[in-house]
Each structure stands twice: as structure tokens, then as C-alpha cells.
PAKELUM-586184 format. One record per residue (C-alpha): z, y, x; residue in three letters. Coordinates in steps of 0.02 Angstrom, whole numbers, padded with zeros to 5 digits, always signed. Example, Ala and Ser with C-alpha at 12.3 -4.5 7.8 and 13.67 -1.06 7.14 Angstrom:
2
+00390-00225+00615ALA+00357-00053+00684SER
This chain:
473
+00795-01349-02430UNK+00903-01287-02558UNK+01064-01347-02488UNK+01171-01264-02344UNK+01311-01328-02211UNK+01478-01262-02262UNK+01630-01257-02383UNK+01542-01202-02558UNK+01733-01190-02616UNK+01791-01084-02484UNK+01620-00970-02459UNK+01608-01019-02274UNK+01447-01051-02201UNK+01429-01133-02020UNK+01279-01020-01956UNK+01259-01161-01814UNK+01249-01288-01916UNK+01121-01198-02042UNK+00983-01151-01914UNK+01020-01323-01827UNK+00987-01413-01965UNK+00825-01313-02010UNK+00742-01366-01828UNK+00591-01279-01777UNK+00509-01212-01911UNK+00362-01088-01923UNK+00491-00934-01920UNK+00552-00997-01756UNK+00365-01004-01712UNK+00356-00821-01776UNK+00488-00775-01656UNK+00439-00842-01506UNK+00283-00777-01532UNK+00340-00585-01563UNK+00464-00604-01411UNK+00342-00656-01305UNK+00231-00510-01357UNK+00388-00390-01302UNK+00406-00495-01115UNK+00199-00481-01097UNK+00191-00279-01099UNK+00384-00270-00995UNK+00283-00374-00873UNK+00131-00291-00884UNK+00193-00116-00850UNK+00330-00166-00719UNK+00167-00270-00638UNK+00047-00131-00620UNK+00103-00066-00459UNK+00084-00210-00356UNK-00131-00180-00412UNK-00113-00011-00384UNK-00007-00009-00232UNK-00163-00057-00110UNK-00259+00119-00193UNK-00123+00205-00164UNK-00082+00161+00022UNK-00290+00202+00059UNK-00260+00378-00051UNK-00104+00428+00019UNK-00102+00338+00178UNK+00075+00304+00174UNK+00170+00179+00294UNK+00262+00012+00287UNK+00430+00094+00250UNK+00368+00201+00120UNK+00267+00071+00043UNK+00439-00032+00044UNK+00549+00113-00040UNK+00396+00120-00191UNK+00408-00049-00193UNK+00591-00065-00221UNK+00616+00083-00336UNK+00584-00006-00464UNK+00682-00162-00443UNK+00812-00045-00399UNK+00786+00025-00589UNK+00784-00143-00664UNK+00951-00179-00583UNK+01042-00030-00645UNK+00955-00063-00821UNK+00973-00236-00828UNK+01176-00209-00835UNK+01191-00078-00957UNK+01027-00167-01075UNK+01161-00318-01053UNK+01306-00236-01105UNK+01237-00130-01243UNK+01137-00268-01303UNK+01302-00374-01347UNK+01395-00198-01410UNK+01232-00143-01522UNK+01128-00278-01568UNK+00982-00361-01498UNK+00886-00274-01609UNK+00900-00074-01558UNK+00911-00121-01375UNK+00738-00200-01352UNK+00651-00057-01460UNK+00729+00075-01352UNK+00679-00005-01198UNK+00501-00046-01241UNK+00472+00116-01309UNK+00550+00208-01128UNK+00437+00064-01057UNK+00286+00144-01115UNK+00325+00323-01103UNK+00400+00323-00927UNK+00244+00210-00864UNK+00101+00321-00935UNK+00216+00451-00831UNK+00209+00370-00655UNK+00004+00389-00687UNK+00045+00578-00648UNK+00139+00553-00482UNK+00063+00664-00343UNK+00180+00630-00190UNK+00266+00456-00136UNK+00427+00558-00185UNK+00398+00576-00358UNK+00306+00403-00378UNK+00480+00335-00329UNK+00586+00420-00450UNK+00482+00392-00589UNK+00446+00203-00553UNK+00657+00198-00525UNK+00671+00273-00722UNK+00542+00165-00793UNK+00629+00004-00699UNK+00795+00054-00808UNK+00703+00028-00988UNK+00608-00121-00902UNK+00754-00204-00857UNK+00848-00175-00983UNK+00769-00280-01136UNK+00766-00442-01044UNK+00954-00500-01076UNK+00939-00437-01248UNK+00764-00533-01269UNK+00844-00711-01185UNK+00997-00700-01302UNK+00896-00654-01455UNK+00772-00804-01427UNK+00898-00927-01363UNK+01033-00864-01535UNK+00882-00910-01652UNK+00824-01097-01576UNK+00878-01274-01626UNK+00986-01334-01465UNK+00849-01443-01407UNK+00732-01283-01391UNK+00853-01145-01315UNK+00815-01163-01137UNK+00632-01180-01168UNK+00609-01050-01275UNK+00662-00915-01148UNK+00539-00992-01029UNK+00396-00985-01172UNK+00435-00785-01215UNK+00422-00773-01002UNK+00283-00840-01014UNK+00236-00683-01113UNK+00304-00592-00958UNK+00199-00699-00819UNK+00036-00650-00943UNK+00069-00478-00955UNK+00085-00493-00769UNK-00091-00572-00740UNK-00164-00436-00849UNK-00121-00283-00732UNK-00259-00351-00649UNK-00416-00368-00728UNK-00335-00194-00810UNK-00321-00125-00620UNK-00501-00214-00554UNK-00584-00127-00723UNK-00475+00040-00730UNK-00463+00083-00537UNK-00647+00123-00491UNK-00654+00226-00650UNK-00494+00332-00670UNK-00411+00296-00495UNK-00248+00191-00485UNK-00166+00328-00594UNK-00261+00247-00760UNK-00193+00084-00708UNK-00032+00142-00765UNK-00107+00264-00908UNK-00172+00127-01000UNK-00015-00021-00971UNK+00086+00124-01066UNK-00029+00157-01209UNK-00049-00024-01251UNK+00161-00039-01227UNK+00153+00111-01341UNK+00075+00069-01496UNK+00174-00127-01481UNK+00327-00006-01483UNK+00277+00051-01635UNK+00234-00110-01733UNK+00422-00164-01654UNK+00526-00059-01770UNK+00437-00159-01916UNK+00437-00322-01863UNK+00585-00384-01754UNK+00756-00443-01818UNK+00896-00453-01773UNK+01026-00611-01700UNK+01103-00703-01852UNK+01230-00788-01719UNK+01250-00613-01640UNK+01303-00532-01806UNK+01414-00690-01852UNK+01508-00683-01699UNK+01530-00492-01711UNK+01587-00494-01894UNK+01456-00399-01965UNK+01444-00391-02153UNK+01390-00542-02245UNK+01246-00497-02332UNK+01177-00420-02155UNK+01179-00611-02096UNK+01118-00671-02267UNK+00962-00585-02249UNK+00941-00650-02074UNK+00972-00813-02104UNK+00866-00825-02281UNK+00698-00798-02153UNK+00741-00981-02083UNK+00754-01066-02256UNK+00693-00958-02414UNK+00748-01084-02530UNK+00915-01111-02454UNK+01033-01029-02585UNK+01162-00931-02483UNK+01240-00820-02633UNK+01411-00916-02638UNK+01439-00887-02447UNK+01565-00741-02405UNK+01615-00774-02257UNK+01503-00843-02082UNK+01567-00948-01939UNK+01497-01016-01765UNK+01574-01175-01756UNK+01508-01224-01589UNK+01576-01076-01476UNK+01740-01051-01390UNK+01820-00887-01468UNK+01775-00725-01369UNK+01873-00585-01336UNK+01797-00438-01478UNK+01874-00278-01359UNK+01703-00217-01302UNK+01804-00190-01116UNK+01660-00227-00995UNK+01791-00296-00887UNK+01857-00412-01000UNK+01665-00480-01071UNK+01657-00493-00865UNK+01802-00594-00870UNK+01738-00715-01002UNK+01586-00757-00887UNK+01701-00850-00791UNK+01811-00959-00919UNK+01835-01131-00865UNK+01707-01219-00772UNK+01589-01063-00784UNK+01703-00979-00652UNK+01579-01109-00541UNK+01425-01122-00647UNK+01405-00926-00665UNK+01391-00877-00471UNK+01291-01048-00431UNK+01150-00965-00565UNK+01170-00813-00489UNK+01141-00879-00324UNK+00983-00977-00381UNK+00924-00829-00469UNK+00934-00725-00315UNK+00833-00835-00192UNK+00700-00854-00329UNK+00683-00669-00367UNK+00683-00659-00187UNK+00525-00767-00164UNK+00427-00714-00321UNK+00466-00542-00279UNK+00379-00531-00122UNK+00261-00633-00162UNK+00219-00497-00325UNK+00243-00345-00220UNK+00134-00385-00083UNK+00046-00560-00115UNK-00122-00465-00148UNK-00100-00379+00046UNK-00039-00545+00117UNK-00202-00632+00050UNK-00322-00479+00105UNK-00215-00486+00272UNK-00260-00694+00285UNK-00453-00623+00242UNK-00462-00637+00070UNK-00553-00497-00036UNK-00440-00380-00115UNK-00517-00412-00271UNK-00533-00587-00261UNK-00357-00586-00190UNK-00284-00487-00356UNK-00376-00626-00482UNK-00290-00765-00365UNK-00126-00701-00396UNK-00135-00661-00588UNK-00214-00867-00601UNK-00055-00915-00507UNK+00079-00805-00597UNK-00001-00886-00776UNK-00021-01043-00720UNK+00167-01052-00634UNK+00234-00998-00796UNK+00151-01157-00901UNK+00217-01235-00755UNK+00393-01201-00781UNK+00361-01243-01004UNK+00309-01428-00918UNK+00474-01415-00804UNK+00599-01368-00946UNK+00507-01508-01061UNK+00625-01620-00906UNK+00760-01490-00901UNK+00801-01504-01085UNK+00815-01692-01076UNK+00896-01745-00914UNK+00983-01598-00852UNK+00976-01436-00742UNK+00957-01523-00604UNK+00756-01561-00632UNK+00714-01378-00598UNK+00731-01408-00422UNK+00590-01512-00429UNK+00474-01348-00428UNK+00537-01269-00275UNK+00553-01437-00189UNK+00380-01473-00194UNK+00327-01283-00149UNK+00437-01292+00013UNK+00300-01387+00130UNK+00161-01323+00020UNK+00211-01149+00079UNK+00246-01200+00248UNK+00072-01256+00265UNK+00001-01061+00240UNK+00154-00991+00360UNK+00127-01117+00501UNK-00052-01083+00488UNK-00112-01293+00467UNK-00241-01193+00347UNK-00341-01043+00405UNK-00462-00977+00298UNK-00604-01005+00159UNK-00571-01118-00003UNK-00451-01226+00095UNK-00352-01053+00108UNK-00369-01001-00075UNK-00323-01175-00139UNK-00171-01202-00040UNK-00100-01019-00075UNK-00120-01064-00260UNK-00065-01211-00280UNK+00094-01152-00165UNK+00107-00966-00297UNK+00117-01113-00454UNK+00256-01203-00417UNK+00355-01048-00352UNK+00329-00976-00514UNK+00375-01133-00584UNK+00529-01121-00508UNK+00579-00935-00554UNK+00515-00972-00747UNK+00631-01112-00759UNK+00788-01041-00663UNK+00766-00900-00791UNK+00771-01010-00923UNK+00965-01062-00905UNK+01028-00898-00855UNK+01115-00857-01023UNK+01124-01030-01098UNK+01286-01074-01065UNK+01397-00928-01127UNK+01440-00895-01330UNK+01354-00768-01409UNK+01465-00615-01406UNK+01433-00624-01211UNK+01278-00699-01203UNK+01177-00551-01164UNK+01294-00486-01042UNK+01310-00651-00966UNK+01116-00627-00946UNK+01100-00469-00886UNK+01236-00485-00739UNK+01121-00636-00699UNK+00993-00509-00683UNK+01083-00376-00606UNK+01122-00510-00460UNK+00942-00576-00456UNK+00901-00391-00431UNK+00972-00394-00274UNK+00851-00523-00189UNK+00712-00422-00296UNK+00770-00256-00222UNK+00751-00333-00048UNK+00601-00427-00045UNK+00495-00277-00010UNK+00593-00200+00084UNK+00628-00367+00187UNK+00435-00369+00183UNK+00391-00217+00295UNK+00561-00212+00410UNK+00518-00397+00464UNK+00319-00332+00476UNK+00266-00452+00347UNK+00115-00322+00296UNK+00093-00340+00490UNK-00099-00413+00491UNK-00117-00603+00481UNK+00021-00660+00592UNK+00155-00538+00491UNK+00096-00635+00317UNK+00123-00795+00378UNK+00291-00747+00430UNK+00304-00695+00255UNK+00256-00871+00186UNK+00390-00964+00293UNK+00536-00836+00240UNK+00470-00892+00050UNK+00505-01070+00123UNK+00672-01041+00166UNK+00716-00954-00007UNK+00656-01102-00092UNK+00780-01219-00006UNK+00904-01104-00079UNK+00863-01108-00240UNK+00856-01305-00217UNK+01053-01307-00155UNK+01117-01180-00289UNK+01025-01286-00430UNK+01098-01468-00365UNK+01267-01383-00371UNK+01230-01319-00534UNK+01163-01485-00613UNK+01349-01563-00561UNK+01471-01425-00613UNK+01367-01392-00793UNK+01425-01570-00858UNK+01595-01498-00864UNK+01556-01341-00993UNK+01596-01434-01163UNK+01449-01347-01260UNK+01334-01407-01105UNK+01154-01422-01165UNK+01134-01568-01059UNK+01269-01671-01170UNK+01128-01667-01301UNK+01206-01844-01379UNK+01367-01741-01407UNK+01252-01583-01458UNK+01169-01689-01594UNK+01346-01756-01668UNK+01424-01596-01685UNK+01277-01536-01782UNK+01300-01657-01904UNK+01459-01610-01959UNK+01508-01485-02102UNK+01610-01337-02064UNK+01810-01326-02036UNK
């Protein structure tokens, strides 16, 4: 296409209306792809304690309330990180944020292989949750900023997917790794893979065309960016760059005023209802990643067999949520309730023991794991969506921050309430999953009501496709 949206006369190019008009093309395709990539090894290193905690508590021999604080170090870590990733993520670039965070990813997780006392284990997972955390705002804005409208909320829940795989992988990596080098290579070899991915990073990823647009960067910056979409479009006449389909932001980099945009007009609803959604879902996959492998060994399930059950359900729940967004995209927020809907008496089933033991068991506790990562996958999906792009990784990453709360409990919820308590305690843990579903289900309702009123709503994808269509002002 060797056309582009705008006012040749004037040199103004509308960058929304360019990369809408492109739709997905195979450089979208290229970075989805390399996004997910980045979310795969941030999940596989943040995952591989949860394989190597069980090692750990028969090495160590360490109790409930220690195995909580290791637990929540690192959730802790991503809470702290995922504010100032957020923040510096809108102030720097996309770009420089996710490189220095996967590269402290996979030095500061080869590190926690060297731990020798619960003490240390804890500070070290707590610094390696900071870079973890940190480059998922910057990731969600940088995927959703490059997408065709119709594509922005699934495309965060694709590159998650990237996260739920690199999940799963901890544990064939802990199953093969533990009996050879202890738990410690676990974490020895998550790093070295996140390590040399670092490297091929500083090559290959670009940076947000909206992002630089909205910050005023220098044209021939966004030029470049925006010539990887459309080669043939001829862009030389363009001087100047625009982003007709966002509200004007405040450009002080004031944390407390970007805070303050987070809350413009109907957002100042819409902004803690996705917070409160996000919590009660980190709350429920959270506990069901830091101790679903001792639950299921607790219900007499193998501890092997129990760690391939829960990497099949965290990949399966994430091509669960890509189905659920295919809805989400089309008819509204309100669809992702579907997925914790359904999981409430599936879970209930486990926790109110109606199944005991055997395949029955297994079955039941995965189909109940899918559609709770269903759930979380497409919650995360809408987290950023709805703010313009000057804000849209801080917008993400207080999402986060809040979501860390319910992820900084979970565990420790886990072993105050005795959940790691033998069979009885993990049921008990399966009904309090129950009950965080049916929040997740109220907050999203809410949600799906109050969104209609943002004007650059996703849902309103009639009014989405219209505006696209014009030229530039």
C-alpha cells in the first residue's frame, strides 16, 4: 500500500488510522510472536519455585509459615516492580524497560540456585520478583499499541499465553533437572535460557509507534517504526504524527498526576472494578501455582504426576482464555465471566469432596485448573485497554500492583488457614478458590455495564470501525 491516512498538505499523519488500516499483517504476527517469547521465560523463571518448593521443604525441612514467606517473596517483588516497570515504561519507552527486566530476570534467577538458608532464598526470590514484574505493563501496552482494534484485547491474552507456557515448562525442566543437580539447577538453567533470549532482545524488539507519537518523539523515530507495518507506504512528506483516537494526556511525567488520569471520566469506576477482578483472580491462580502440586500430592496424587497435571492445566487455561476473548472482543467484557462461572461448582466438587481419588480426581481438578486459568488469562487481557497510550503502561502496571495484593496473600492465606494441612486442609483450599471466583464474576458484570460509557470503548466496535475510516483533523 503506497498510500497513507493523513493531510499530505499539512505533513500530518494519523498513526491510528495508519496501523488500523494495515490490519493484521505478518509484522503484527512477528510481534506477537517475539512478545510472547519475552512473557514465556518471565513465566518460566517466576514459575520455577512452585517445582522446586516441594525439594526444598524435604532438604531444608522448613514449616508452613516459612514455606508461606518464600512463597510470597516473590509476589511481593513483582508488586514493587510491577509499579515502577509501569511508570518507567510510559517515561522511557517500552523498549529499554522490557530488556532491562528480562536481562535482571535471568541474572537474579540463576542467583536464587545459590541460596543456602530460607533467609537468603527470600531476598533473592524478592529481587528477582522486581525485574519479573516489571516488564509485564510495558509488554501489554507494547502489544496492545501495535494491534488493529479488533485484536488489542486478544493479543495480550496470546503473548500470556507465552507466560502460561513458560509456566508449564518449569516442570518437565524441574522433573528432568531435580534428580540430577538438586532443585538449585531448576533455577540455574530457567536463567541461562532467559539469558541468552536477553541477548537476542536488544536486536530484535521495537519500540511503540503510538507510544512515541503520543510522547512527541522525533518524526523520523516513528517513521521507522511505522515503515515495518507497510514497506511500501511512502511516509517522507509526513512531519508531524497524531493519535486521533485518544483523549489528550497530561505530558508532566508527575506519577500523581498519570495516577490521576487513570480515573478520568467513567474510568474513575471502570479502573477499581478491574482492579478488583484482577485481585480475586490472582488470588485463585496464585494459590493454586504456589501450592497446587502439594494440594494434589496432599489429595494422593504423585508429586510428579501432580507437577505434569498442573503445567497441562496452566497451557490449556491459557488457549482457554484466546477462545474466551474470541467472545470478549465481539460482545463485550462481560463474557469473561463465563470462565469463572463455570469453574465455581467445578471447584466446589474437589473442596466438598463429591470426588475422592483416582482418574475421577485428576479429571475434575483439571478440568476445574482450565477454566480458572481461563479466567485470569482473560481478566488480564483488558487490564490496560481502556486508557490512551501515554498512560497505558502505568494504567497496567497499577492493575498489577493491585492484583499483587491477592498474589502476595494467597500463600500466605494458604498455610495460616492450614491449606497444606493433609487432605482435609486442600480441600479447604479448593472452596476458598470457589469463593474468589464469585468475585471475579461480580467485579466483571459491573465492569461489562460501566465500560459502555468510556467513548473509545472496545466494545463500541461499530463506532471503532467508523472512526477508522476517517482521515485526520
Amino acid at each position: 500500500m503506497a498510500t497513507s491516512p493523513g493531510n499530505a498538505a499539512g505533513g500530518t499523519l494519523d498513526v491510528a488510522q495508519f496501523l488500523q488500516e494495515r490490519g493484521f499483517n505478518r509484522y503484527h504476527a512477528y510481534l506477537l510472536m517475539l512478545c510472547s517469547f519475552v512473557t514465556f521465560f518471565d513465566g518460566q523463571d517466576f514459575t520455577a519455585l512452585p517445582y522446586a518448593l516441594p525439594y526444598i521443604r524435604d532438604e531444608w525441612g522448613i514449616d508452613d509459615y516459612t514455606t508461606g514467606i518464600i512463597t510470597s517473596a516473590a509476589f511481593l517483588g513483582q508488586m514493587v516492580g510491577s509499579l515502577f516497570g509501569a511508570y518507567l515504561g510510559d517515561v522511557l519507552g517500552r523498549r529499554p524497560v522490557i530488556i532491562a527486566c528480562t536481562i535482571g530476570s535471568a541474572v537474579l534467577t540463576t542467583l536464587v540456585g545459590f541460596a543456602t538458608t530460607p533467609e537468603m532464598l527470600i531476598a533473592l526470590r524478592f529481587i528477582s520478583g522486581l525485574a519479573i514484574g516489571g516488564l509485564l505493563a510495558p509488554v501489554w501496552a507494547l502489544s496492545i499499541e501495535s494491534m488493529p482494534k479488533a485484536m488489542r484485547s486478544t493479543s495480550v491474552t496470546i503473548i500470556m499465553l507465552g507466560f502460561s507456557f513458560g509456566a508449564s515448562s518449569a516442570a518437565p525442566i524441574a522433573n528432568f533437572t531435580a534428580p540430577v543437580l538438586g532443585w538449585q539447577g531448576i533455577f540455574w538453567v530457567c536463567g541461562a535460557m532467559t539469558g541468552v533470549f536477553a541477548l537476542l532482545l536488544l536486536f530484535t524488539l521495537p519500540e511503540s509507534a503510538r507510544w512515541m507519537t503520543a510522547k512527541g518523539k522525533s518524526p523520523e523515530k516513528i517513521e521507522s517504526t511505522l515503515s515495518r507495518f507497510d514497506p511500501k507506504a511512502d511516509l517522507s512528506d509526513y512531519t508531524e504524527y497524531t493519535l486521533s483516537d485518544e483523549r489528550q494526556t497530561t505530558r508532566s511525567e508527575n506519577p500523581l498526576l498519570k495516577f490521576k488520569e487513570l480515573f478520568v471520566g467513567a474510568l474513575w469506576i471502570v479502573t477499581p472494578l478491574i482492579w478488583g477482578a484482577y485481585f480475586f483472580s490472582s488470588v485463585a491462580i496464585y494459590l493454586k501455582n504456589a501450592y497446587g502440586v502439594i494440594f494434589m500430592e496432599n489429595l494422593g496424587i504423585e508429586r510428579t504426576d501432580a507437577a505434569w497435571l498442573s503445567a497441562a492445566s496452566g497451557m490449556v487455561g491459557a488457549i482457554g482464555g484466546v477462545l474466551l476473548l474470541a467472545l470478549t472482543e465481539k460482545r463485550g467484557p462481560g463474557w469473561i465471566a463465563i470462565a469463572p462461572l463455570i469453574g465455581i461448582p467445578i471447584v466446589l466438587l474437589v473442596g466438598f469432596g463429591y470426588v475422592a481419588g483416582g482418574t475421577e480426581l485428576a479429571t475434575t481438578l483439571l478440568i476445574g485448573a482450565i477454566f480458572v486459568g481461563a479466567g485470569h488469562a482473560a481478566v488480564i487481557s483488558i487490564t490496560s485497554i481502556y486508557y490512551p497510550s501515554a498512560v497505558r503502561s502505568f494504567g497496567g502496571g497499577w492493575a498489577s500492583f493491585m492484583a499483587k495484593f491477592g498474589a502476595v496473600a494467597a500463600p500466605m492465606i494458604g498455610s495460616a488457614a492450614g491449606f497444606l494441612q493433609g487432605e482435609s486442609g486442600a480441600r479447604d483450599g479448593y472452596v476458598f478458590t470457589a469463593f474468589c471466583l464469585g468475585g471475579i464474576v461480580m467485579c466483571i458484570t459491573a465492569l461489562a455495564h460501566f465500560a459502555r460509557r468510556l467513548p473509545q470503548s472496545t466494545q463500541d466496535t461499530k463506532n471503532s470501525r467508523a472512526a477508522s475510516a476517517q482521515p485526520a483533523e
